[in-house]
Backbone atoms as SQL, in Angstrom:
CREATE TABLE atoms (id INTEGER PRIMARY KEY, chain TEXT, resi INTEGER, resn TEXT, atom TEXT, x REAL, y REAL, z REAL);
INSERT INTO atoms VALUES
  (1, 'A', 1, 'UNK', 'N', -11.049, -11.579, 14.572),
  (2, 'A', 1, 'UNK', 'CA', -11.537, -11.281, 13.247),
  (3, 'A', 1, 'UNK', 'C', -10.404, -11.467, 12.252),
  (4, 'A', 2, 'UNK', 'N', -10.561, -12.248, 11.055),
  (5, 'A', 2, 'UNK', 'CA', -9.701, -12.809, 10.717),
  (6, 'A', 2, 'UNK', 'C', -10.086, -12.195, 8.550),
  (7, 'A', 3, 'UNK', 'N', -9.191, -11.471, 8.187),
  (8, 'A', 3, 'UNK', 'CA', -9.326, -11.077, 6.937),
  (9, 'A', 3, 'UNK', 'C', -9.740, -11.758, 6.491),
  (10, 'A', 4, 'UNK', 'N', -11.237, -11.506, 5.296),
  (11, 'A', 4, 'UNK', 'CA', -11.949, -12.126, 4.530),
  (12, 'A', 4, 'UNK', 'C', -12.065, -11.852, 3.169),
  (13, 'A', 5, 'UNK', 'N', -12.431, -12.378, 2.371),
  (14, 'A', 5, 'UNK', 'CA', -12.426, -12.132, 0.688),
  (15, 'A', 5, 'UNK', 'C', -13.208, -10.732, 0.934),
  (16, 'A', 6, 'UNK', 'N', -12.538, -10.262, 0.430),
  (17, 'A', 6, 'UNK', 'CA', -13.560, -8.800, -0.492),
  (18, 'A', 6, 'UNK', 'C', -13.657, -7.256, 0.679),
  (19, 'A', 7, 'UNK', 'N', -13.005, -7.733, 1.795),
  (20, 'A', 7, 'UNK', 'CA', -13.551, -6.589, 2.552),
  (21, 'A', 7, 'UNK', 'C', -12.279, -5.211, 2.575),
  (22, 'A', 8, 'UNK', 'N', -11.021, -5.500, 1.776),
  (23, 'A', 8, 'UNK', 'CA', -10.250, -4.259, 1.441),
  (24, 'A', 8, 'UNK', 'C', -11.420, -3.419, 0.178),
  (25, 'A', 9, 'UNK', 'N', -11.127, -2.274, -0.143),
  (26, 'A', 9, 'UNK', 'CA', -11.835, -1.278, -1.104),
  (27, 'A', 9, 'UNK', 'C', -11.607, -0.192, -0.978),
  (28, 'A', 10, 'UNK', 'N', -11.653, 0.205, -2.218),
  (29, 'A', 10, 'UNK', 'CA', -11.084, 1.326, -2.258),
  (30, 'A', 10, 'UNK', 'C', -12.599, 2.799, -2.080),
  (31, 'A', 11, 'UNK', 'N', -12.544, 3.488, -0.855),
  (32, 'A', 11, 'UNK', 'CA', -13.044, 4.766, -0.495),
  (33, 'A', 11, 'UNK', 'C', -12.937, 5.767, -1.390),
  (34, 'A', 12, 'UNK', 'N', -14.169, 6.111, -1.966),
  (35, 'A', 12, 'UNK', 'CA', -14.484, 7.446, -2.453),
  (36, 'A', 12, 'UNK', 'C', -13.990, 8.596, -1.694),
  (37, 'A', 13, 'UNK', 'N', -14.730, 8.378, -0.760),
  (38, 'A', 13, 'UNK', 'CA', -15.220, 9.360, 0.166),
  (39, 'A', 13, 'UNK', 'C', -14.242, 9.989, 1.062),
  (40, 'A', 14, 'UNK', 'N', -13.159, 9.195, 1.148),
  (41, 'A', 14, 'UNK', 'CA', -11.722, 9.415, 1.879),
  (42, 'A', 14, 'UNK', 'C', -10.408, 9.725, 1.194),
  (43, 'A', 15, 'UNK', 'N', -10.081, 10.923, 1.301),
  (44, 'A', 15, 'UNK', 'CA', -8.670, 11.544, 0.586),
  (45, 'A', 15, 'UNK', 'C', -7.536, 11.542, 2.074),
  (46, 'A', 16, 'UNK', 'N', -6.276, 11.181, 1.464),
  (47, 'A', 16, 'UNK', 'CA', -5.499, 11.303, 2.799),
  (48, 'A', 16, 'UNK', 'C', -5.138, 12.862, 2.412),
  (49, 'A', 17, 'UNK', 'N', -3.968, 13.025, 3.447),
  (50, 'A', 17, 'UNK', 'CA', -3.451, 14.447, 3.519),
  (51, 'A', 17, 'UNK', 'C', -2.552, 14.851, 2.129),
  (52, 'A', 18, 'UNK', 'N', -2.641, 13.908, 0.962),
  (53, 'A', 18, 'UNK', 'CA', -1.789, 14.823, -0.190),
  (54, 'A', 18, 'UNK', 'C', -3.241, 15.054, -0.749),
  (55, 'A', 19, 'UNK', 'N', -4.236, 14.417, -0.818),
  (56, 'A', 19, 'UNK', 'CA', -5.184, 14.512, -1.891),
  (57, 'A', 19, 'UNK', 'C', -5.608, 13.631, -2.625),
  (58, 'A', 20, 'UNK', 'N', -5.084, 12.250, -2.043),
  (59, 'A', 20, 'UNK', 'CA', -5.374, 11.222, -2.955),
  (60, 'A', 20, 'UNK', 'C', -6.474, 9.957, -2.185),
  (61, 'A', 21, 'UNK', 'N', -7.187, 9.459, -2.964),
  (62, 'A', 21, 'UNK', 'CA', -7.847, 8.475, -2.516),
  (63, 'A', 21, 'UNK', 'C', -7.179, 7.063, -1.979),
  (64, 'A', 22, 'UNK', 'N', -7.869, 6.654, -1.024),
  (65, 'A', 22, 'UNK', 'CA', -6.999, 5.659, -0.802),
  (66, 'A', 22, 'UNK', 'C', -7.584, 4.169, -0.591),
  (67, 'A', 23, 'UNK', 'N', -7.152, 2.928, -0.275),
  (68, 'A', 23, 'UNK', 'CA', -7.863, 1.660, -0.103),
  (69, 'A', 23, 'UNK', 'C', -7.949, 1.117, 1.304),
  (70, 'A', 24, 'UNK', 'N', -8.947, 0.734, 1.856),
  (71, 'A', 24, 'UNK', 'CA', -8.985, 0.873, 2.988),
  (72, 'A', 24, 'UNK', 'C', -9.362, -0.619, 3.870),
  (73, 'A', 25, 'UNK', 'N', -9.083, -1.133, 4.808),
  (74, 'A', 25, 'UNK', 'CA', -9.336, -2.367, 5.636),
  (75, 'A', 25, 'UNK', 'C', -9.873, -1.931, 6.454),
  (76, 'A', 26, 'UNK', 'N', -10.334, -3.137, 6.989),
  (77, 'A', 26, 'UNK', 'CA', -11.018, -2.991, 8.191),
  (78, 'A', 26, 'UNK', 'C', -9.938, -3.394, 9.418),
  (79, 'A', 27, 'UNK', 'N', -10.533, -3.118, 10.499),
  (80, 'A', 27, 'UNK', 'CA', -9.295, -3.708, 11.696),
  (81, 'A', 27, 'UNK', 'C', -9.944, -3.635, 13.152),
  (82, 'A', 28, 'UNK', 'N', -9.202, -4.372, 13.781),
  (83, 'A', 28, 'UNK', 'CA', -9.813, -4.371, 15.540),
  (84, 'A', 28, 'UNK', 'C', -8.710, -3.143, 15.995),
  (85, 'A', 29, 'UNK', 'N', -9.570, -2.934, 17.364),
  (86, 'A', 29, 'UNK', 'CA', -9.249, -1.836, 18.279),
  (87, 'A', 29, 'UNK', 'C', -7.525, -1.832, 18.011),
  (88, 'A', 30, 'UNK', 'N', -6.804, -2.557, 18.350),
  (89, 'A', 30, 'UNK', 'CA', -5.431, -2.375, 18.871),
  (90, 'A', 30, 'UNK', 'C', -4.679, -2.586, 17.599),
  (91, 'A', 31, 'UNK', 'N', -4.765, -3.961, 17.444),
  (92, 'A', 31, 'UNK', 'CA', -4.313, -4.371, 15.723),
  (93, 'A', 31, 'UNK', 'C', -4.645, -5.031, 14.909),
  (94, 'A', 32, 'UNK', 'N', -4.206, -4.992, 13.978),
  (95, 'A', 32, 'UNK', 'CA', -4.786, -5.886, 12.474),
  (96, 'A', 32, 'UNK', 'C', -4.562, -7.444, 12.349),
  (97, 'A', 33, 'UNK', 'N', -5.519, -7.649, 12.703),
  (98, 'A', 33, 'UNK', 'CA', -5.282, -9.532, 12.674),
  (99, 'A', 33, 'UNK', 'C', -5.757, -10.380, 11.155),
  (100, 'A', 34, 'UNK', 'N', -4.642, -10.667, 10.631),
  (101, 'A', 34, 'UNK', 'CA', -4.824, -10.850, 9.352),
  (102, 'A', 34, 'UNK', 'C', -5.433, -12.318, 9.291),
  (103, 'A', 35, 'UNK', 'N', -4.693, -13.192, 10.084),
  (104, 'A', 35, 'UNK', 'CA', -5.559, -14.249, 10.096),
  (105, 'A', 35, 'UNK', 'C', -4.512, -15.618, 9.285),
  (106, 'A', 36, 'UNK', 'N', -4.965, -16.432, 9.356),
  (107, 'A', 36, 'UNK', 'CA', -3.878, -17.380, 8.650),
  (108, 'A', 36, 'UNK', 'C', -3.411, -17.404, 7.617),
  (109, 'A', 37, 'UNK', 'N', -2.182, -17.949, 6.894),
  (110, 'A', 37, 'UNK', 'CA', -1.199, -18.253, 5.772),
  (111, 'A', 37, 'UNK', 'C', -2.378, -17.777, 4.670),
  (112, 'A', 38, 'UNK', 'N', -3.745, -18.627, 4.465),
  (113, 'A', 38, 'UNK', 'CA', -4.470, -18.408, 3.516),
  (114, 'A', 38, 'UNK', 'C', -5.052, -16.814, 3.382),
  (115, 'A', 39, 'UNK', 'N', -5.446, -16.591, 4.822),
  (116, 'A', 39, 'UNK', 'CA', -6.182, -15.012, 4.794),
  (117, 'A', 39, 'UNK', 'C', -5.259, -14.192, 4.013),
  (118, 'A', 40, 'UNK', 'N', -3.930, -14.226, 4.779),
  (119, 'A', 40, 'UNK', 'CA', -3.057, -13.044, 3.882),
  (120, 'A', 40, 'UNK', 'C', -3.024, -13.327, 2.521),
  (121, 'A', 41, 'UNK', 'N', -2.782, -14.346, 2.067),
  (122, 'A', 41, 'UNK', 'CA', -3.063, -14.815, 0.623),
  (123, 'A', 41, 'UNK', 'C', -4.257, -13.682, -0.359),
  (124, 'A', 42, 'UNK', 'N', -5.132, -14.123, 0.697),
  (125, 'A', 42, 'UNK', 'CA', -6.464, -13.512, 0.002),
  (126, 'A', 42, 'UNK', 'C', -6.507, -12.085, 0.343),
  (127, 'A', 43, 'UNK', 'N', -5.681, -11.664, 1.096),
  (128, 'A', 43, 'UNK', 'CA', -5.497, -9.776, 1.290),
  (129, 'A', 43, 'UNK', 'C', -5.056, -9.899, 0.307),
  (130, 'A', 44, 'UNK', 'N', -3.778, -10.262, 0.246),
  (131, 'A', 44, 'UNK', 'CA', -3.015, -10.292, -1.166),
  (132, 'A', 44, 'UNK', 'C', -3.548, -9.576, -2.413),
  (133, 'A', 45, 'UNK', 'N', -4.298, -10.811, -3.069),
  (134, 'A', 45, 'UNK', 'CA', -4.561, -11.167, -4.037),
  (135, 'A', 45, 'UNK', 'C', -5.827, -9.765, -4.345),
  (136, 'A', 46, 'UNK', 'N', -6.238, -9.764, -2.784),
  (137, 'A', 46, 'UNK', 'CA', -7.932, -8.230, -2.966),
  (138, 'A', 46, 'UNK', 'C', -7.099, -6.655, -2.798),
  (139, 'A', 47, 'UNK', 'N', -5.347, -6.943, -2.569),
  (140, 'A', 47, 'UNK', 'CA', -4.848, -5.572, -3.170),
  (141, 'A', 47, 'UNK', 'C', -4.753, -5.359, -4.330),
  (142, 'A', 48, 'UNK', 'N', -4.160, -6.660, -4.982),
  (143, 'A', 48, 'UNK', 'CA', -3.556, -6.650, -6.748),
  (144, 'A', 48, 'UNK', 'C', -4.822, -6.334, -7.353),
  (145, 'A', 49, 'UNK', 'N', -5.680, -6.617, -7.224),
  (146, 'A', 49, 'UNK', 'CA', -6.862, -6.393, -7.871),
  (147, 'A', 49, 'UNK', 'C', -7.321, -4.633, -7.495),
  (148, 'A', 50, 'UNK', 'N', -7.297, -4.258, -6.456),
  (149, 'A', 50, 'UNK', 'CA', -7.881, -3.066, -6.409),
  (150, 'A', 50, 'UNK', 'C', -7.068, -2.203, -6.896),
  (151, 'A', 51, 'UNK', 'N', -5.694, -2.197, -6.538),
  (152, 'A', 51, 'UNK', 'CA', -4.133, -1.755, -7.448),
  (153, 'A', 51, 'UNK', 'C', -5.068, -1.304, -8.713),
  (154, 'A', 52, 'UNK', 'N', -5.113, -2.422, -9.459),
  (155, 'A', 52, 'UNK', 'CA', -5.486, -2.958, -11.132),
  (156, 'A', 52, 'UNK', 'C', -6.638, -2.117, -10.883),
  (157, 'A', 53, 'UNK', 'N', -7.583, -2.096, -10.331),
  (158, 'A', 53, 'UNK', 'CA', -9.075, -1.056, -10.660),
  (159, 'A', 53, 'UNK', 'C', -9.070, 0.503, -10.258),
  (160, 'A', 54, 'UNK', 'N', -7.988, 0.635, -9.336),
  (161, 'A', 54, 'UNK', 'CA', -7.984, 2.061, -8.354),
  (162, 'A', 54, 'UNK', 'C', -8.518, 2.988, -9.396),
  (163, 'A', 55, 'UNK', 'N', -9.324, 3.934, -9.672),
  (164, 'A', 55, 'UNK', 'CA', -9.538, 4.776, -10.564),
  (165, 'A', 55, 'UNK', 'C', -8.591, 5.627, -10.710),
  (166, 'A', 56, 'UNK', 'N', -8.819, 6.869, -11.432),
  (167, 'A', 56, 'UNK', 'CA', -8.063, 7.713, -12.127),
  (168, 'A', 56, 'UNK', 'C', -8.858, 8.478, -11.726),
  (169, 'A', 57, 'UNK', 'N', -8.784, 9.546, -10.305),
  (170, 'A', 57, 'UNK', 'CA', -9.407, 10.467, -10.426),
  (171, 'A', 57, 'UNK', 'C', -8.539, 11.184, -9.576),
  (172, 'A', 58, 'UNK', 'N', -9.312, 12.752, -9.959),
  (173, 'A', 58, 'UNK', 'CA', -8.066, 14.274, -9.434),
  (174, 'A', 58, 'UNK', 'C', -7.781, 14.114, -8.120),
  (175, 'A', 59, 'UNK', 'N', -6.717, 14.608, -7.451),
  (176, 'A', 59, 'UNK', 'CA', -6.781, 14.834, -6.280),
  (177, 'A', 59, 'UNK', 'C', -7.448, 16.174, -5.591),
  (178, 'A', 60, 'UNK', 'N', -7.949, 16.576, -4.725),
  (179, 'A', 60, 'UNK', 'CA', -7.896, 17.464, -3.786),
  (180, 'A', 60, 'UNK', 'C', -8.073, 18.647, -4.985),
  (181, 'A', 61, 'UNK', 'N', -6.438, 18.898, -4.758),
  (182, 'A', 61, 'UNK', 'CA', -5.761, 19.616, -5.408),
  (183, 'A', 61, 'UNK', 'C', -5.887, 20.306, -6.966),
  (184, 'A', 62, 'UNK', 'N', -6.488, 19.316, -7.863),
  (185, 'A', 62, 'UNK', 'CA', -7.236, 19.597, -8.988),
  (186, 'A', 62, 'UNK', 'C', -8.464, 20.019, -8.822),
  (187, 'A', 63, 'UNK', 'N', -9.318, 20.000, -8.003),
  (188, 'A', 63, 'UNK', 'CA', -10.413, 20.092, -7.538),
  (189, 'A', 63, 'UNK', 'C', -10.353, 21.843, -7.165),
  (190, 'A', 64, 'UNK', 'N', -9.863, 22.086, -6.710),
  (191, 'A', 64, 'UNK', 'CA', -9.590, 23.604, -6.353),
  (192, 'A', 64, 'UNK', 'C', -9.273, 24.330, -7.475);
């Protein structure tokens, strides 16, 4: 399985252990097979972008 356009994103639904939301991949059992010169390219390019959109919302911690 070889990284494809669009499938990093960023999870609502998932806070790590400080409280913050985080962006999430997909992956096989053992490890992350990114896939050729181009795939990583296109991880790349579907972090800078989610970076650029990540919302602005409370952690955890504000929430309480």
């Amino acid at each position: 399985m070889a990284y494809e356009r669009g499938e990093a994103y960023i999870d609502k639904d998932y806070w790590d252990k400080k409280g913050r939301l985080a962006i999430m991949l997909p992956h096989s059992c053992d490890e992350w097979v990114i896939g050729t010169q181009e795939d990583a390219k296109q991880l790349i390019t579907d972090l800078e972008k989610l970076i650029k959109e990540f919302p602005v919302e409370p952690t955890l911690e504000d929430k309480e």
